[in-house]
C-alpha positions, 0 to 999 in steps of 0.5 A: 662155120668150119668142119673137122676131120679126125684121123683114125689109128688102124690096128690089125685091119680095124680102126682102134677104140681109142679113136672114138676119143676124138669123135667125142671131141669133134661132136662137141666142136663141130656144134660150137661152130656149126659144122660137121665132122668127117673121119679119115681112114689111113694106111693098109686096109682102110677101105675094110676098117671104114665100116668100123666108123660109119655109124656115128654120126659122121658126114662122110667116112674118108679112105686113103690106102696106103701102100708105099709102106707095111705098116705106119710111117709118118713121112708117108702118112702127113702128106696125105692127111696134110692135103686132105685136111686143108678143106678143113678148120681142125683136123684131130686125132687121139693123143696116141703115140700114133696121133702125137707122131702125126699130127705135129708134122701135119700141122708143120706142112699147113702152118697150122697151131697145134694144141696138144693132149688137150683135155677139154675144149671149151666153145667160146662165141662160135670159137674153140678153147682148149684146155690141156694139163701142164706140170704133170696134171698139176695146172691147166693151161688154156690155148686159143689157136688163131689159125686157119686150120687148127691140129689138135690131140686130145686125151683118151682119158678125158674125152669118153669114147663115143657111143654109135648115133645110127645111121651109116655115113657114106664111104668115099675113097681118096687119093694117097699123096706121095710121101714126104723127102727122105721116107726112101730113108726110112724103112718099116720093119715089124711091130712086135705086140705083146699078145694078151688075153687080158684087155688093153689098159687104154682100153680097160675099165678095171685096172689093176696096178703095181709098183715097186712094193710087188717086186719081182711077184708081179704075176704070181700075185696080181694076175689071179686078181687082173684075171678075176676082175677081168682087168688089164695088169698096170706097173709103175716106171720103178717096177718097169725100170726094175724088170718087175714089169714089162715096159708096155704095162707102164702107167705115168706121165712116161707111160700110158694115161689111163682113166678105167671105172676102177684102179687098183695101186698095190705098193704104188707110192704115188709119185707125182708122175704115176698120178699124171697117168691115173688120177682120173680114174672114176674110182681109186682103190689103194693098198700100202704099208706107208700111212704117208704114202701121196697114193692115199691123196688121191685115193677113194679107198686107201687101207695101210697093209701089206699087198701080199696079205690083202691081195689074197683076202681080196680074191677070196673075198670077191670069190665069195661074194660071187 
């Protein structure tokens, strides 16, 4: 019998969706054996942002303010979490930048295994399996950690974000631990985040994407349609590299995973590294001039054509239909 602690990710005083990922996960592992799951909130504001997280099931709501820092710094965030989570036998977060910064040190300081973005984990005799894609999606390997404590991130894509279960968890406030050796090295200076009225592509359940085959037209051609759809814009690294894109709007193995009900690829070919970040979404529509593009492979809705003329017959069609 063993708890879990999930590390939420703060963002503008509030406590990100994706975090509901890993409280997915800890629903289903806390089960397998026979525990409860607890969330710990950290960094500036997290007794504010707990209220977000009270009401899903957790057993109680951990708050640790940080304030030896603006914004997130790993030195002095692994500390805390590090000696929190020895209470613990798994301690998780979203495989975010944020998560896949963290919990890698954390699991460092307690000797722990780490599983990184998994993408199932699978109960086995009171024990925990976790699966995670390997070869950019193209295998599965199976990990089975024997430690005491066990890190683990997992895939936001793969793990739907959790609906609230009632109730409220109380709230306890916990001390902040120093920060590591060396974080007076280390200075926080600013975050500049792209504003968008358009939603989050983590977060977005209509997405539309292109690559390389839309050029230099990006928003001239998908925004009427990402607007329409109300939909976040994704790019391709090629379009990113190119400066067609900006680079926070890339999908891929090197770019964000994404998993929304819908998936536009405009003159997106489909590289092997572009499929890691999309393949699973519920449903795949794609338009390119090559017959032969790997795109069509994994595609629910494929037409060979030109972007330009059938992104256009689309809104009108959709305007219409409406």
């Amino acid at each position: 019998m063993g708890n879990i602690l999930i590390v939420a990710e703060l963002a503008e005083g509030k406590v990100r969706k994706g975090t509901l990922s890993a409280v997915t996960f800890a629903r289903t592992a806390a089960a397998a054996i026979g525990g409860t799951f607890d969330i710990l909130v950290i960094g500036q504001g997290a007794a504010g942002a707990a209220a977000g997280v009270t009401g899903f099931g957790a057993a109680k709501v951990l708050t640790a303010e940080i304030s030896s820092c603006k914004g997130y710094v790993c030195e002095h965030f692994a500390p805390t979490v590090a000696e929190i989570a020895k209470g613990y036998s798994v301690v998780v977060a979203t495989a975010t930048g944020f998560g896949k910064d963290l919990i890698p040190r954390v699991a460092a300081k307690l000797d722990a295994g780490y599983a990184a973005d998994i993408s199932a984990v699978i109960p086995e005799g009171g024990a925990l399996t976790y699966r995670r894609p390997m070869f950019a999606g193209n295998a599965y390997g199976i990990a089975k950690l024997t430690t005491p404590i066990q890190a683990v991130t997992v895939r936001q894509s793969e793990f739907t974000a959790a609906e609230p279960s009632g109730g409220s968890s109380p709230v306890e406030t916990v001390a902040a631990q120093p920060p590591s050796a060396g974080a007076d090295r280390i200075e926080f200076l600013s975050f500049d985040q792209v504003k968008s009225a358009r939603p989050e592509l983590t977060d977005a359940r209509v997405i539309v994407s292109g690559g390389r085959g839309v050029k230099d037209k990006f928003e001239s051609t998908l925004g009427p349609l990402a607007d329409l759809m109300s939909a976040a814009l994704g790019a391709t690294r090629a379009s990113c590299d190119a400066g067609f894109a900006p680079a926070d709007l890339q999908v891929g193995q090197t770019g964000k995973i994404v998993a929304p009900d819908l998936y536009f690829a405009f003159g997106i070919s489909g590289a092997i590294q572009h499929l890691a970040g999309m393949k699973g979404s519920k449903v795949i529509v794609a338009v390119n001039k090559d017959p032969e593009a790997p795109i069509f492979q994994v595609a629910d809705y494929g037409l060979v054509g030109d972007l330009f003329t059938a992104v256009p017959e689309l809104i009108a069609g959709i305007k219409a239909a409406r």
